[in-house]
Every structure is written in structure tokens, then in C-alpha cells.
C-alpha positions in Angstrom: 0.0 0.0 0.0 2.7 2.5 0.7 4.3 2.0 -2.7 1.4 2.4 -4.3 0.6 5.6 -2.1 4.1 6.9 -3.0 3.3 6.3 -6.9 -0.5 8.1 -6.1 1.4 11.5 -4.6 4.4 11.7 -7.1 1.9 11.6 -9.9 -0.9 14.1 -8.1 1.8 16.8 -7.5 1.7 18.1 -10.5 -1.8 19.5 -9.8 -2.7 19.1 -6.5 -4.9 21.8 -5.0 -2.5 23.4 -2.4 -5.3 24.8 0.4 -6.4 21.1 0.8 -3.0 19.8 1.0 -3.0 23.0 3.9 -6.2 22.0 5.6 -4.9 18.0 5.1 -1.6 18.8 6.8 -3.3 21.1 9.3 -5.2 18.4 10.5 -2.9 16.1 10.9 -0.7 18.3 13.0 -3.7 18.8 15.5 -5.2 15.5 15.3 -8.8 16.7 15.0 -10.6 18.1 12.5 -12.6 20.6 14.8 -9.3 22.0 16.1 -7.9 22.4 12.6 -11.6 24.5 11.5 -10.5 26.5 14.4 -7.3 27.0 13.3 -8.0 27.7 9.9 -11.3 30.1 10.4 -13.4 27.5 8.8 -16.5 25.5 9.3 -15.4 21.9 10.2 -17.8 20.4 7.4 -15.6 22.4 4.9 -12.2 21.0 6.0 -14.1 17.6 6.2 -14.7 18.1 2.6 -11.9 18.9 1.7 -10.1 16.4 2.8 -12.7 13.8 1.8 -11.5 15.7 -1.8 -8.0 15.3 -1.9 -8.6 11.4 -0.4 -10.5 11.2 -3.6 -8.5 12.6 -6.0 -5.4 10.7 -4.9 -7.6 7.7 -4.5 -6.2 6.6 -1.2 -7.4 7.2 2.6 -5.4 9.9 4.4 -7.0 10.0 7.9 -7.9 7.3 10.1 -11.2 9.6 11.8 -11.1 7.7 15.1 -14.0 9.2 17.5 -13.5 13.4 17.7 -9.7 12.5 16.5 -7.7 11.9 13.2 -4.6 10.1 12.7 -3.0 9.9 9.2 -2.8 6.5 7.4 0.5 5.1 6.1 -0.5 7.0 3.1 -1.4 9.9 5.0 2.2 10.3 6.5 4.0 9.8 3.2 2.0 12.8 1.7 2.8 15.0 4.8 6.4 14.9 3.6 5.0 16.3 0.3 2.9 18.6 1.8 5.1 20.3 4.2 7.7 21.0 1.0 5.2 21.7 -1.3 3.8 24.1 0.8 6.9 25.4 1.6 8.0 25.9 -1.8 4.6 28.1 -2.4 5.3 30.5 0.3 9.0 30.9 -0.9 8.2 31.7 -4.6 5.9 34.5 -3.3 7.8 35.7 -0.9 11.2 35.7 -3.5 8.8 37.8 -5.9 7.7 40.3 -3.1 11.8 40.8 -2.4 11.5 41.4 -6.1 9.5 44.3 -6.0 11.5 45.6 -2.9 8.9 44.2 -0.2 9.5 41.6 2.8 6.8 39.4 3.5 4.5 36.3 4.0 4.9 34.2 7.1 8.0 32.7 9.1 7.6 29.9 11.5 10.5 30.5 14.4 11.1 27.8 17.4 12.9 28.9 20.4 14.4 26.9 23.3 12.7 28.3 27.0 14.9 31.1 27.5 15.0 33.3 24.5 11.9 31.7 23.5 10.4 33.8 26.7 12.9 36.7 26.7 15.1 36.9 23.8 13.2 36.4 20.3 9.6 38.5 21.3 11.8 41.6 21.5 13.5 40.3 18.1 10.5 39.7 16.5 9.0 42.9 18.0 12.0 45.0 16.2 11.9 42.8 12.8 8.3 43.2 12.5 9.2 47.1 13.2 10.7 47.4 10.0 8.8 44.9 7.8 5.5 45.5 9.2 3.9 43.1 6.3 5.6 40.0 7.8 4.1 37.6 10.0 5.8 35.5 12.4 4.8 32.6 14.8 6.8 31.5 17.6 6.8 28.2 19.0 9.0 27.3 22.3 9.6 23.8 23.2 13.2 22.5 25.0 16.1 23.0 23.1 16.2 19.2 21.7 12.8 19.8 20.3 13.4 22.9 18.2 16.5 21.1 16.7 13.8 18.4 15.7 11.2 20.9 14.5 14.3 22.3 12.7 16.0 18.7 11.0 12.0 18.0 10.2 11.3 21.2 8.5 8.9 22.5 10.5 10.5 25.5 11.8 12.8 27.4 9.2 15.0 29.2 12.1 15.5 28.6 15.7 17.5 29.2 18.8 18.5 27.6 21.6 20.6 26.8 24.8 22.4 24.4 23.7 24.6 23.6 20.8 23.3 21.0 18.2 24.8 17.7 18.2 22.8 17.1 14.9 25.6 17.2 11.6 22.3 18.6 9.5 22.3 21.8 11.8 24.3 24.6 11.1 25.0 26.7 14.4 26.1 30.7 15.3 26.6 31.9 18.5 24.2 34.8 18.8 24.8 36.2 22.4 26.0 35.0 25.7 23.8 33.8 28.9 25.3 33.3 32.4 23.1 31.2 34.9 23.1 32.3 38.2 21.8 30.4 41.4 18.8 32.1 42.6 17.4 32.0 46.1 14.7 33.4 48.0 15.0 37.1 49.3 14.6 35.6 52.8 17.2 33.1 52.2 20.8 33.5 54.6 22.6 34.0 50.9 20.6 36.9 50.2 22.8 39.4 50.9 25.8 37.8 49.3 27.3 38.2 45.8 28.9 34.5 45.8 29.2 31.5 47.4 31.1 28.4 46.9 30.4 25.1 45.1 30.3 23.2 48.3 27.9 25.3 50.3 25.1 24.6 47.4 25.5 20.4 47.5 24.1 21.1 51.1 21.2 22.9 50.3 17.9 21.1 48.3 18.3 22.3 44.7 15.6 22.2 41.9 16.7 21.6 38.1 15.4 21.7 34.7 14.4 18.9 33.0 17.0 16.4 31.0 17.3 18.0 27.6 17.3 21.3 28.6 19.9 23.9 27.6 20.0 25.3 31.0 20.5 21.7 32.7 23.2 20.9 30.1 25.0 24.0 30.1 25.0 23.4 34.7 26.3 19.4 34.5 28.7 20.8 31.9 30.4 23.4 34.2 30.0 20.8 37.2 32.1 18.2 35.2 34.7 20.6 34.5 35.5 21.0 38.6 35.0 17.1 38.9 31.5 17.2 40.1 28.2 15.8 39.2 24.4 16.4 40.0 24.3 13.2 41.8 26.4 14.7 44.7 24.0 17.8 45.1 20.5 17.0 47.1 18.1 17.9 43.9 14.1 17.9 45.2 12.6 18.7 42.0 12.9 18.5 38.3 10.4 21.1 36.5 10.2 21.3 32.9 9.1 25.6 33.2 11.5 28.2 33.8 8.2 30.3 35.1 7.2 27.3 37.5 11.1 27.0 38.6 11.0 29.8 39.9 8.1 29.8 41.3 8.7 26.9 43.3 12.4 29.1 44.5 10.0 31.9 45.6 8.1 29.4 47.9 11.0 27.9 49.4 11.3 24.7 47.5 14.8 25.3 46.9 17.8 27.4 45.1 17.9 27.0 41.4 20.4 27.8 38.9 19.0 30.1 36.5 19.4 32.3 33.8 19.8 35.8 34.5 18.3 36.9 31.7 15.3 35.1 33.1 15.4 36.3 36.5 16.8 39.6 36.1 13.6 41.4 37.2 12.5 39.3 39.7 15.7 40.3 41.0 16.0 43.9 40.4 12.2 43.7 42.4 13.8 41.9 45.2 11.2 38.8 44.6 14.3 36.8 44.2 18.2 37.3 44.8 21.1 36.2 42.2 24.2 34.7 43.4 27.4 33.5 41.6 29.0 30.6 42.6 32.8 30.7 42.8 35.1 28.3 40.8 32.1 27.8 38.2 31.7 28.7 35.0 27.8 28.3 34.2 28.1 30.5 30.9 26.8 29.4 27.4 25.8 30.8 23.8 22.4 31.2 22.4 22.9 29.2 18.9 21.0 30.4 15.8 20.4 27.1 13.9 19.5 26.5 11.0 19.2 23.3 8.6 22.7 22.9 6.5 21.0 21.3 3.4 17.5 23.0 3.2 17.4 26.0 1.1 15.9 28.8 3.1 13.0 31.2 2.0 14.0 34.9 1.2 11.9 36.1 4.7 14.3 33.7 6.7 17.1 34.9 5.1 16.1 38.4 5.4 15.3 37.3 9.6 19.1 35.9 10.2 20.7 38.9 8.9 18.6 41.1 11.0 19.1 39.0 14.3 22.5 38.8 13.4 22.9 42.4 12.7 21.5 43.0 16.5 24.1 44.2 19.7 24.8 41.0 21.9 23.9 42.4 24.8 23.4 40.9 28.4 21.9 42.0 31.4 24.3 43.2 33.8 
């Protein structure tokens, strides 16, 4: 069946209608047909038909409808490679026509790791948008593994992150530095202080990020390199938010390492204090990343030189 699937979309390409193949691959991504109407600003009897259009016209089934859900066949995924380029390819041939005529438009899907996802890339996106007020970005913020995925799979043309890719199909630039700082409660004995050594924090309960976050890897990197590990430190909590860590440092859960872009006005508020620890060096790079063999669209092109183009800065 998936041979003969693979046969159906090569030889459907050539005139497939490309809003179906949109409202096809929009369901799919969402799993339900009433979320994808949503979505779209459609009725959900219209993207019923038109996917019940493009089934037909390829003469396979697509979706599996399974109760309120929808799940693509084996056929199903193989178009959604075709889709996702085909639709892909669209939005670059108009946008390369608009740079044409001197414009910068259309829409750029960006993914962003926790931490410039939250305060990095809005004020980016803010100043881009500033000068190319036609453009339309969305922003998507998962863990830094998971925008190098939506990256490899296409689904995001540029993102950043915490950590740098491990992937060979991901092309990296350090974009700006980020120190992570241990945070503590304002009531806390450390408070007052500016540093504090390594051995004072294994005695007090410490809450992490999750595995596969740039913040935990960048902390068990700079504990390696002085000899140490996080199974020597008394961790109480793992928490997969940077808002909910430190929340949970505000109620006296425990000190967290942080970074102080994140925390920098909790801190200037006195809601939380920042302390360095001595004899670590819990610094990394945001990396821009981009896919090494994809060809990018004019508007993501026209995005990295503007990030790129921006001052490094860091909160002091």
C-alpha cells in the first residue's frame, strides 16, 4: 500500500490543490478536525470536505477519523512529507517575488528553546516586524532538543536555543552569551551575598530543569569541569518551566540555577536574589540554527541577517 501511495502523490503533484494539501496537513498536525476549522477560520464540514477531496483525488485514505480525533494513514504520513515542502515551496516563490518588487513578506515559522523563546526572540521579533511591518511571524518554544527536531523536520525554518546541536544537519552561530546564576529566596541567609562556593550549594535542596534542557546541560557541563556531578548535590525537584522553577524558588522549595536573563527582574524587584558561585563557570551561547542542506526562503534569510545584525547584549 505505501508503494502504491508513494506512486499516487508523485503523480498528483503536479496538480494538487495546495489549500487542501493545507487543511490535510493542518489536520494532521492537531489530530482533530474541529481544532484544525478553528485553526484555519473554517467551518469543520468544509475541511471535512476537503479532505474527503483530496482522499479522492489521490484515490487513497489519508486519515484514520477515530472518534473526535484523526490520525494519518501510512499513506497519509507519506503525503505529509510532500505537503510540508510543497507548501513550503509556495510561500518561498511569493515571498522571492515580493523581495523582487522591494517588499519583505508572508509568514516565518521561528522555534525557540525556554529562554530566548520567553525573553530573547519577542523583543527580536518585535524589532523585525518594526521594519517589515507586512511580515508575520509565529513562535513556537519547546526544549532546546525539540526545536532542533522541529528544525532537522522542517517544521520551523530558524530557531534558537541553549544548547549547541549535536545534529551534523544543523548549522550553528553563536548569537549572544547567557550566564546562569543560582537564585534563592529574598529571605534566604545568601541573600545578601554576591557569591558562594560550590560546596555550600551540594548542602542545600536544589531544583533543576528537566533532562534536555539547555539550562541543565549547560550546569552538568560546568560541574564536570571541577570534577563534580548532580548526583552529589540533594536535587528535590525536576520542572520542565522556567516560570514554574521559579516559582517553586520563591516558595522555598529550593535554590535553582538560573538564567539571568530570566530572572533579572524578579531580582531587580527583590522577589528573588542572584548569586554566583565561585570556581564555576555556568556560561553558554544562544545558537541560531538552521538546517545545512534545506534552502531557506527569502523572509528567513532576510530574519538571520537582522538578528545577526543586532548588539549582543546581556543583562548586567
Amino acid at each position: 500500500m505505501a508503494a502504491a501511495a508513494a506512486e499516487a502523490a508523485a503523480a498528483a503533484t503536479s496538480h494538487l490543490d495546495l489549500r487542501r494539501l493545507e487543511i490535510f496537513l493542518k489536520v494532521a498536525e492537531l489530530g482533530s478536525f474541529s481544532r484544525a476549522a478553528e485553526s484555519l477560520f473554517l467551518t469543520q464540514p468544509t475541511v471535512s470536505e476537503h479532505v474527503r477531496a483530496l482522499e479522492d483525488e489521490l484515490g487513497v485514505q489519508l486519515l484514520d477519523r477515530l472518534g473526535r480525533g484523526a490520525t494519518p494513514t501510512r499513506a497519509g504520513q507519506l503525503l505529509l512529507g510532500y505537503a510540508r515542502r510543497l507548501l513550503a515551496l509556495s510561500r518561498e516563490a511569493k515571498q522571492a517575488i515580493e523581495q523582487f518588487q522591494g517588499r519583505v513578506s508572508g509568514e516565518l515559522v521561528v522555534g525557540g528553546s525556554t529562554i530566548p523563546g520567553e525573553y530573547v526572540l519577542p523583543a527580536l521579533i518585535g524589532a523585525f516586524r518594526g521594519k517589515y511591518p507586512e511580515v508575520s511571524i509565529s513562535l513556537r518554544i519547546g526544549g532546546s532538543r525539540q526545536v532542533m527536531d522541529w528544525v532537522e523536520t522542517g517544521d520551523v525554518e530558524v530557531g534558537v536555543v541553549g544548547a549547541p546541536p549535536t545534529s551534523r544537519t544543523l548549522e550553528a552561530r553563536q548569537l549572544m552569551a547567557d550566564d546562569l546564576v543560582l537564585a534563592v529566596p529574598p529571605e534566604h541567609p545568601w541573600a545578601a551575598r554576591k557569591t558562594i562556593a560550590i560546596e555550600d550549594v551540594k548542602r542545600e535542596p536544589l531544583i533543576l530543569r528537566e533532562r534536555g534542557s539547555g539550562s541543565r546541560e549547560t550546569l552538568e557541563r560546568a560541574l564536570g569541569a571541577v570534577g563534580l556531578d548532580l548526583t552529589t548535590f540533594n536535587v528535590v525537584a525536576e520542572i520542565a518551566s522556567t516560570q514554574a522553577v521559579k516559582q517553586a524558588v520563591r516558595a522555598g522549595l529550593g535554590l535553582s540555577f538560573i538564567s539571568a536573563r530570566a530572572v533579572e527582574d524578579e531580582c531587580r524587584a527583590r522577589l528573588l536574589s542572584c548569586v554566583k558561585v565561585r570556581d564555576l563557570n555556568v556560561t553558554r551561547a544562544f545558537h541560531l540554527i538552521t538546517h545545512r542542506d534545506r534552502s531557506r526562503s527569502p523572509l528567513a534569510q532576510a530574519f538571520l541577517a537582522f538578528v545577526e545584525s543586532q548588539p549582543a547584549d546581556r543583562p548586567s
